[in-house]
Backbone as JSON, one array per atom type, in Angstrom:
{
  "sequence": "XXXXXXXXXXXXXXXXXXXXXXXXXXXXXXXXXXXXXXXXXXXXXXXXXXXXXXXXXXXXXXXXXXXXXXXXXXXXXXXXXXXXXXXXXXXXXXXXXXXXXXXXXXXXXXXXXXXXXXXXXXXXXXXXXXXXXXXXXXXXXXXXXXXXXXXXXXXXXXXXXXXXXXXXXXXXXXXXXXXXXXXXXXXXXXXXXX",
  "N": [[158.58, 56.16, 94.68], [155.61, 55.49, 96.62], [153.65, 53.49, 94.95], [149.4, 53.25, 94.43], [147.31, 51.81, 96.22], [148.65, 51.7, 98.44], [150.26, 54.39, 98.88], [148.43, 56.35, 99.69], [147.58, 54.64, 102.01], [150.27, 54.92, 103.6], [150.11, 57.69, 103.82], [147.81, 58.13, 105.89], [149.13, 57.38, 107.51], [150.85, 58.67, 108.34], [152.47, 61.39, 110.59], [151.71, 64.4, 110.39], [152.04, 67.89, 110.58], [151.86, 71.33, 112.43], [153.37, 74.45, 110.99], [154.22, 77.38, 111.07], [154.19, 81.26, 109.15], [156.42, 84.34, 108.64], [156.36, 83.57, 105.4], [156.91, 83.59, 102.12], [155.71, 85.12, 98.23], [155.98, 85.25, 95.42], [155.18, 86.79, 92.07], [154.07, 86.81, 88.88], [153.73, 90.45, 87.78], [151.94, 91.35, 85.58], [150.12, 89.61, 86.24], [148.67, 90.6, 88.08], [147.93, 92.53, 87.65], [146.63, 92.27, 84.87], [144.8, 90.59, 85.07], [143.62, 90.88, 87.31], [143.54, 89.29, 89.25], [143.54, 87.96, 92.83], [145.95, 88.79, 95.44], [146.42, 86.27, 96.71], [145.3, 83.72, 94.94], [144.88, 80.82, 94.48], [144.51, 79.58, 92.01], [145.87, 79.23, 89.93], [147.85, 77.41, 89.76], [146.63, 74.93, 88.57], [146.17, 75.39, 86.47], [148.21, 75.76, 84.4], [149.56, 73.66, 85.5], [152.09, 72.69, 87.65], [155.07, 71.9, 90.17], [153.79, 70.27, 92.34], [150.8, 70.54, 91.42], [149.18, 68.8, 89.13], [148.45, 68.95, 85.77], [145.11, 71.32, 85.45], [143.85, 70.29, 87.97], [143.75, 70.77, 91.14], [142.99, 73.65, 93.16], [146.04, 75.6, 94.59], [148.57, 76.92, 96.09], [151.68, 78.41, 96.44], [154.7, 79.01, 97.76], [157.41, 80.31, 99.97], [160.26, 80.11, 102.05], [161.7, 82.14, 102.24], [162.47, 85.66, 100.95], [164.52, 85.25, 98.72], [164.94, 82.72, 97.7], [162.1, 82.74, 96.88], [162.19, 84.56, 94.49], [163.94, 82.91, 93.07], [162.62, 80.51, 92.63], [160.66, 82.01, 91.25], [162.44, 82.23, 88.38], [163.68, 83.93, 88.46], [166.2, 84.54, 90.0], [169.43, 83.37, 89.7], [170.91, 80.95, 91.64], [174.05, 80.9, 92.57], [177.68, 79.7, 93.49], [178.81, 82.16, 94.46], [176.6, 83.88, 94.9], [173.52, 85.18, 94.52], [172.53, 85.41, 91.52], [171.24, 88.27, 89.39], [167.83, 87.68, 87.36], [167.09, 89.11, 83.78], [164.3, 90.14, 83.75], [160.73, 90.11, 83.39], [158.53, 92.58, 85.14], [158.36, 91.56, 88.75], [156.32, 91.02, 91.15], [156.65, 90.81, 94.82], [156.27, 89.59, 97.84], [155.09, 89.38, 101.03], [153.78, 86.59, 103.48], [151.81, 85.96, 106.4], [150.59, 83.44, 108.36], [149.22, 80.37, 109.44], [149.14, 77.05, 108.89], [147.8, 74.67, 109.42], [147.73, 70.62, 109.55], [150.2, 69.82, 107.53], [152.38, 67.97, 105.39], [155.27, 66.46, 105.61], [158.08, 67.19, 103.75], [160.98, 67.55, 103.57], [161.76, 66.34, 105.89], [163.28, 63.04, 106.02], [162.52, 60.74, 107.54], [159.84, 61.14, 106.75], [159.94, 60.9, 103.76], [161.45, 58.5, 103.41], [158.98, 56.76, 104.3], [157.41, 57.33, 102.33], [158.18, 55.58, 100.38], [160.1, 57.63, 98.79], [162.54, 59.58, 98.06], [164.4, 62.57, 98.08], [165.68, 63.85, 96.06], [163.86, 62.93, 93.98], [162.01, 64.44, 94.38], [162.5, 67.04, 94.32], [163.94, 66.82, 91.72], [163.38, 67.39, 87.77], [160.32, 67.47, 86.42], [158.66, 68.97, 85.04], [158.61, 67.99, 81.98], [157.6, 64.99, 82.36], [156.14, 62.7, 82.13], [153.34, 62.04, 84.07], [154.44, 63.06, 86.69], [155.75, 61.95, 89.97], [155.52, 63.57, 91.93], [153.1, 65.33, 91.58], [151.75, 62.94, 91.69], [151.86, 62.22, 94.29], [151.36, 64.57, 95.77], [148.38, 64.26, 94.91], [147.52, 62.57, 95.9], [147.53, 63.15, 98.15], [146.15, 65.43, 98.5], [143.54, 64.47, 97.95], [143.1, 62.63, 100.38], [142.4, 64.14, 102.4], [142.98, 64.91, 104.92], [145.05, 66.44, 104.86], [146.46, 69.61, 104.52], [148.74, 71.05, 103.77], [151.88, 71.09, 102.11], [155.29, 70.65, 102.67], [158.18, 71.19, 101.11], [161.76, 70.77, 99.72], [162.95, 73.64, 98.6], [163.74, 73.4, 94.63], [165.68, 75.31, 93.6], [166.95, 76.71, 95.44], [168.29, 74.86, 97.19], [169.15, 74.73, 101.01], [167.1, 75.57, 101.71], [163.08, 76.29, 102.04], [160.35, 75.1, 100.93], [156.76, 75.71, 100.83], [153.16, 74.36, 99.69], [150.18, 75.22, 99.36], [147.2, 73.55, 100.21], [144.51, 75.47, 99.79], [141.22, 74.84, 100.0], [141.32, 72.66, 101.67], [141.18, 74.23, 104.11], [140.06, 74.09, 107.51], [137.25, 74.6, 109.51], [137.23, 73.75, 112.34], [140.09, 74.18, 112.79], [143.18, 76.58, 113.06], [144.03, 77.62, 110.67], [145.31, 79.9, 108.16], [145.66, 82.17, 105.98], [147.71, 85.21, 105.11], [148.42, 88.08, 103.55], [151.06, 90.45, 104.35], [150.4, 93.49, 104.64], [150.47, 96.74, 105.22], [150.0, 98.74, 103.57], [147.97, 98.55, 102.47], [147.42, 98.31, 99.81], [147.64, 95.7, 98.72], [145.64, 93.65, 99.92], [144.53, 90.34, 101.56], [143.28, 88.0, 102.8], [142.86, 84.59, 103.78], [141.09, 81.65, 105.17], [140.78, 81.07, 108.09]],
  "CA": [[157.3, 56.53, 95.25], [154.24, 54.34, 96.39], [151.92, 52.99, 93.66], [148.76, 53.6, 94.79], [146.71, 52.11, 97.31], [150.09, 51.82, 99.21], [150.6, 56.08, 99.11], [147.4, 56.31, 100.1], [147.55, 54.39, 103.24], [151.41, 55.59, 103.91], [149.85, 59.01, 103.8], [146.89, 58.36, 106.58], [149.4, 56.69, 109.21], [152.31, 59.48, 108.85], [152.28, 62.69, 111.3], [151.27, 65.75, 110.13], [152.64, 69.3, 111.73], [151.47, 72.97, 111.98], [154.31, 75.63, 110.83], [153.72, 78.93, 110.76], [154.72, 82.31, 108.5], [156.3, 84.45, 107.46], [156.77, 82.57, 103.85], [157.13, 84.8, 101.01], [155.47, 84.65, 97.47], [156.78, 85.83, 93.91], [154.63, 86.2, 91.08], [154.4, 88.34, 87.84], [153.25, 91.33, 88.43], [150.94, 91.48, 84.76], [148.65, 88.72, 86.42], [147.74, 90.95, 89.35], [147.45, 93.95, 86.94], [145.8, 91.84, 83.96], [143.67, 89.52, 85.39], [142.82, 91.29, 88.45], [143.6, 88.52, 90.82], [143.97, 88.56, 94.5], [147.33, 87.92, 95.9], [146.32, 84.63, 97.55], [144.67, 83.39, 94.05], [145.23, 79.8, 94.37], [143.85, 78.42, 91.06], [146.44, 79.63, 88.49], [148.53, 76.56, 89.31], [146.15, 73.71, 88.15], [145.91, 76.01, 84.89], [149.12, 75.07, 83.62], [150.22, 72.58, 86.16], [153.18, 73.1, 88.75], [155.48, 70.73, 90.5], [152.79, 69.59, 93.11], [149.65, 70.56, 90.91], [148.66, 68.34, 87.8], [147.26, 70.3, 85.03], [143.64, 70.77, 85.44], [144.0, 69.38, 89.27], [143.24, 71.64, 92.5], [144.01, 74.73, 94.01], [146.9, 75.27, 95.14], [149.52, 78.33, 96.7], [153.21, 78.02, 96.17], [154.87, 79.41, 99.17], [158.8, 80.01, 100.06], [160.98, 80.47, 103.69], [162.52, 83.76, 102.5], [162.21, 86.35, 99.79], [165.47, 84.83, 97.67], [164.15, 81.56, 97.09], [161.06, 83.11, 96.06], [162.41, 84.99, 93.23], [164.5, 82.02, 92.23], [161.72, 79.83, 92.42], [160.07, 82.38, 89.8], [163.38, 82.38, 87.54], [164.16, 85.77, 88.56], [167.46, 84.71, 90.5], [169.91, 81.86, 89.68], [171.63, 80.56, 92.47], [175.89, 80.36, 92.14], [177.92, 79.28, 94.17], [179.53, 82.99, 94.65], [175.66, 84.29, 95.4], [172.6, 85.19, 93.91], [172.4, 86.3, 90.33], [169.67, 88.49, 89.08], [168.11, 87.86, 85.71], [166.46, 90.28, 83.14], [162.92, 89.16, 84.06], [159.15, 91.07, 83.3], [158.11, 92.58, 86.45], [157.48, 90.67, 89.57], [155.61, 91.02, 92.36], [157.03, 89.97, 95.84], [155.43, 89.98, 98.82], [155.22, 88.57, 102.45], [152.22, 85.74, 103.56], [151.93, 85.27, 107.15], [149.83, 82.88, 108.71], [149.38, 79.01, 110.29], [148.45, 75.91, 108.62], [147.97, 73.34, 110.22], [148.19, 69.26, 108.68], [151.16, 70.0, 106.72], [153.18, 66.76, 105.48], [156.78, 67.35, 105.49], [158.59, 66.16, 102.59], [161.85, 67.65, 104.29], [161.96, 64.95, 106.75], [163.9, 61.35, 105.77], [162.01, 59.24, 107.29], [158.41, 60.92, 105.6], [160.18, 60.65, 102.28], [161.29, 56.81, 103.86], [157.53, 55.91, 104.21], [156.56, 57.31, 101.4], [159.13, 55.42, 99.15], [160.71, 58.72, 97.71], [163.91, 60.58, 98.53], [164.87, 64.43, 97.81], [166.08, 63.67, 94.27], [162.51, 62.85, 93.16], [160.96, 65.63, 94.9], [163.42, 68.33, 93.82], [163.96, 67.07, 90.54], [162.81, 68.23, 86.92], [159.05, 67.69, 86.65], [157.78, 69.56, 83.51], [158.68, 67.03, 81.04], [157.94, 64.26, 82.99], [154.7, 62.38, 82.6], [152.81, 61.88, 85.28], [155.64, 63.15, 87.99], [155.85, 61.53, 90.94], [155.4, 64.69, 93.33], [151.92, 65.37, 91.4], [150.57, 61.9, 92.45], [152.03, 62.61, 96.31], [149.89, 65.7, 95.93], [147.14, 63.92, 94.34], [146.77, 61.3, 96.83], [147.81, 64.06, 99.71], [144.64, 66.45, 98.96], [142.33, 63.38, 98.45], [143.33, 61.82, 101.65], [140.97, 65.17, 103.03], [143.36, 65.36, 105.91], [146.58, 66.96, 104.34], [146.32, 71.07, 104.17], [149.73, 71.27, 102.49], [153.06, 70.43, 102.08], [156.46, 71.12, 102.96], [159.29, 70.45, 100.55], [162.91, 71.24, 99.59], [163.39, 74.36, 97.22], [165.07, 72.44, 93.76], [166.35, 75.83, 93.34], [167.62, 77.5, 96.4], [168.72, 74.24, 98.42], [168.5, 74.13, 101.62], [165.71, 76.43, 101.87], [161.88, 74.94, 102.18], [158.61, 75.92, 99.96], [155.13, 75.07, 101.09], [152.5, 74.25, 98.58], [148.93, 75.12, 100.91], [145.47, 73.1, 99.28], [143.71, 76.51, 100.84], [139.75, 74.44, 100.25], [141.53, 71.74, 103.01], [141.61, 74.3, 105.88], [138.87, 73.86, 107.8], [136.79, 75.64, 110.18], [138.07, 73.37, 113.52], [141.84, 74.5, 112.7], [143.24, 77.74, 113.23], [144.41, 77.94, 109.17], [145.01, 81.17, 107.85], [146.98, 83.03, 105.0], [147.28, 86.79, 104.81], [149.17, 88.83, 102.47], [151.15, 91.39, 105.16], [150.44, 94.88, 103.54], [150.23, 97.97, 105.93], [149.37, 100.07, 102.81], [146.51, 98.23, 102.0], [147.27, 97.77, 98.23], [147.38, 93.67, 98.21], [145.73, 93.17, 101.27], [143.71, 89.42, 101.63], [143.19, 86.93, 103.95], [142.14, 83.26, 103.5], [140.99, 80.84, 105.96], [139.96, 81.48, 109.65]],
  "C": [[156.43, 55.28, 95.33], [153.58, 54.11, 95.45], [150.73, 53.37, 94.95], [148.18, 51.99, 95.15], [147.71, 52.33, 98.64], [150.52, 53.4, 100.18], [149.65, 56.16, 99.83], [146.89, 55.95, 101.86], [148.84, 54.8, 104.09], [150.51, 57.06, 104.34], [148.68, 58.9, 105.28], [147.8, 57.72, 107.74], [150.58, 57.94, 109.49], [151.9, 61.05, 109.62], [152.46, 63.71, 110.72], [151.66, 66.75, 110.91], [152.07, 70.35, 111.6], [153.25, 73.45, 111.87], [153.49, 76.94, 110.55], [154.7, 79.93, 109.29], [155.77, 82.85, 109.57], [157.16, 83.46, 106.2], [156.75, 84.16, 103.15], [156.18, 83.96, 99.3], [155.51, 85.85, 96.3], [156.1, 85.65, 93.08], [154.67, 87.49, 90.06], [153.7, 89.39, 87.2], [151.94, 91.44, 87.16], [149.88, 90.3, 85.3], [148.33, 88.98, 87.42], [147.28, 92.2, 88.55], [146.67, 93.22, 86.09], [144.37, 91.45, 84.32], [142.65, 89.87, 86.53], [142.99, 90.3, 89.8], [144.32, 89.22, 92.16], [145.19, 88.06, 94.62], [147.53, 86.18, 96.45], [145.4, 83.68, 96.39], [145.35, 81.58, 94.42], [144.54, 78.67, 92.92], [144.64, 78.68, 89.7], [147.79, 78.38, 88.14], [148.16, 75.76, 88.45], [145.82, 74.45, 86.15], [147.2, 75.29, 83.77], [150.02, 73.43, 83.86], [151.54, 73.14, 87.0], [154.03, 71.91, 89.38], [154.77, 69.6, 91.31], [151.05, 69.86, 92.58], [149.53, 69.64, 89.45], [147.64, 69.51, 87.28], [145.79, 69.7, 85.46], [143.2, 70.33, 87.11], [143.37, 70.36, 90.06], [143.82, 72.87, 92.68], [144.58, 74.61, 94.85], [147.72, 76.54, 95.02], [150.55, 77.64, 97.04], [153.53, 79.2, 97.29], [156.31, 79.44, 99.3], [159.65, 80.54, 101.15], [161.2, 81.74, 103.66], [162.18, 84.2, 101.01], [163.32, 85.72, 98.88], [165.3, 83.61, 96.74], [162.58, 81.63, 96.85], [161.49, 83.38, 94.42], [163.52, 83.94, 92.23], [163.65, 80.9, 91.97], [160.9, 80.07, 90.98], [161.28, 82.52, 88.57], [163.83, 84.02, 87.56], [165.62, 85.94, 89.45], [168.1, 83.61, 89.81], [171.23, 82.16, 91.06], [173.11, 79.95, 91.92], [176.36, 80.5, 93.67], [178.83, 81.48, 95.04], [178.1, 84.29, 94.91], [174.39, 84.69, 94.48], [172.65, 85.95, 92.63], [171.42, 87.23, 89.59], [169.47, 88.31, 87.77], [167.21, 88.66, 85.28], [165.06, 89.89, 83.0], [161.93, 90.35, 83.43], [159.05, 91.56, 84.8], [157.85, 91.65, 87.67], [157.32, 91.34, 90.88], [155.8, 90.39, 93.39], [156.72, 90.35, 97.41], [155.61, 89.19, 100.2], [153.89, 88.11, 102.97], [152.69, 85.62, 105.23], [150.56, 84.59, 107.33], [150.09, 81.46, 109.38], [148.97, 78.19, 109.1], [148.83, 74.59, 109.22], [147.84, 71.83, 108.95], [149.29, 69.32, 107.66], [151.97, 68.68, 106.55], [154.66, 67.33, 105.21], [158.02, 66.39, 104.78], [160.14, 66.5, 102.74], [162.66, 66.7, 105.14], [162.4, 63.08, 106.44], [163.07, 60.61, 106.09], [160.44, 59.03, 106.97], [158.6, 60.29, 104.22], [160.7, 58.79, 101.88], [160.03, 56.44, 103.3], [156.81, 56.26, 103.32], [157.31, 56.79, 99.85], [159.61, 56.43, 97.96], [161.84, 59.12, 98.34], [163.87, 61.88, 97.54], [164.73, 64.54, 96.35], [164.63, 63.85, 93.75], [161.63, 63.68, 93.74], [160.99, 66.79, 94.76], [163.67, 68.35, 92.03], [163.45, 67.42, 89.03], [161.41, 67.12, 86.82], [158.57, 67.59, 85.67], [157.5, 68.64, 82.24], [158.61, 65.33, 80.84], [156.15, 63.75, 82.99], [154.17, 61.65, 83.52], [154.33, 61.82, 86.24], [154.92, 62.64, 88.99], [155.58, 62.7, 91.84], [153.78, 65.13, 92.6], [151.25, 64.35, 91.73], [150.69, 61.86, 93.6], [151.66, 63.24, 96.39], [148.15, 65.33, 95.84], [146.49, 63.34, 95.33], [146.75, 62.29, 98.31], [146.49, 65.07, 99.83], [143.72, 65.51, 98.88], [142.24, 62.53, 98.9], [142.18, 62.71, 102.62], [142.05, 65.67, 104.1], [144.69, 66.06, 106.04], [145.96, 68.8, 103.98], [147.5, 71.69, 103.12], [150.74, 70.32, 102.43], [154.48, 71.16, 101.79], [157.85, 70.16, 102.17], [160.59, 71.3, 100.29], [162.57, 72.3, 98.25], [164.32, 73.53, 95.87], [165.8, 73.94, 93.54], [167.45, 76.83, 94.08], [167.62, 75.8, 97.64], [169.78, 74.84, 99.67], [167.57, 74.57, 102.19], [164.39, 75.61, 101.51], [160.76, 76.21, 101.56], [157.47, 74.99, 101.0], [154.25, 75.12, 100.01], [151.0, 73.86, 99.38], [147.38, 74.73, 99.79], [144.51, 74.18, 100.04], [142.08, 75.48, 101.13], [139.89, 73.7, 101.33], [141.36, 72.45, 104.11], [139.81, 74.38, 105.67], [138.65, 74.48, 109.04], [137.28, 75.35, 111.86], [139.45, 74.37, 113.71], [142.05, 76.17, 112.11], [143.79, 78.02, 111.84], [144.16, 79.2, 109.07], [146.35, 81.47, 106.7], [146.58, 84.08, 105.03], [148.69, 87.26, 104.78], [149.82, 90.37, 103.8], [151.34, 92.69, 103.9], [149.91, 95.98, 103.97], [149.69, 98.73, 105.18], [148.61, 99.92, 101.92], [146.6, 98.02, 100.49], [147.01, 96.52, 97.72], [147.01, 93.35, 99.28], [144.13, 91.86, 100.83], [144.36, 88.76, 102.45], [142.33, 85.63, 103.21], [142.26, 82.7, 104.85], [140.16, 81.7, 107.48], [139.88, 83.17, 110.01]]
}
């Protein structure tokens, strides 16, 4: 990865994309019953920290292509080579987000992860135990660049499937940004953004 002022300026010359929904998002189900949060809560990462949130850091919404690599994302599947395993989990809560965001960096792409002196390995790999990870300061420097809304990276647990990780305070009122929780029967129904 870049040292910093380096990331910093890597990050303001590289192209940005819109993608759209649907994404999917997995969470456990006592912190929509406990706590009361909304489905689109984006501040329960920087609580403990996450792979692209430093503790204490920003809000931030974890995001995933399909419902399977959701629930393996939350440790509720393990991926074998002979198909998805389920494990004996607490409740979870799994749901479907559509919407747009626009400025998305795409950490998918070789020759972003080129210019931003990283490859896959260090973007996929373990994190938690890891001070100051490298994918929390490419976040760090990516929401206080102003012009980054999220980011698009490899699942480490369902490769070759793609997560998004959306800074919701970045969208802005120009850009058609939006998240919303699809839910015909009105039980988890929110919207963020436009």
């Amino acid at each position: 990865m870049l040292e910093p002022p380096a990331l910093g300026a890597a990050l303001l010359r590289l192209k940005l994309m819109a993608i759209h929904g649907p994404w999917w998002r997995a969470i456990a189900l006592r912190h929509v019953l406990k706590t009361r949060v909304l489905p689109l809560w984006a501040a329960g990462s920087k609580i403990e920290g996450a792979r692209f949130t430093p503790k204490g850091g920003f809000d931030s919404l974890y995001l995933c292509s399909d419902p399977v690599t959701a629930l393996a994302e939350v440790n509720g599947l393990v991926m074998l080579s002979a198909g998805p395993l389920p494990l004996l989990t607490p409740p979870i809560t799994l749901y479907a987000v559509n919407g747009i965001v626009t400025r998305v960096l795409d950490l998918t792409d070789a020759a972003t992860r080129s210019a931003l002196g990283t490859n896959e390995q260090e973007m996929t790999g373990s994190w938690s135990k890891v001070l100051n990870p490298p994918t929390q300061a490419l976040a760090r420097a990516a929401y206080d660049s102003g012009r980054i809304a999220g980011i698009q990276y490899g699942s480490a647990k369902n490769q070759p499937h793609k997560n998004l990780v959306v800074f919701p305070d970045r969208f802005t009122t120009v850009a058609p940004d939006y998240l919303e929780v699809h839910d015909p029967d009105g039980s988890l129904t929110q919207r963020i953004g436009a």
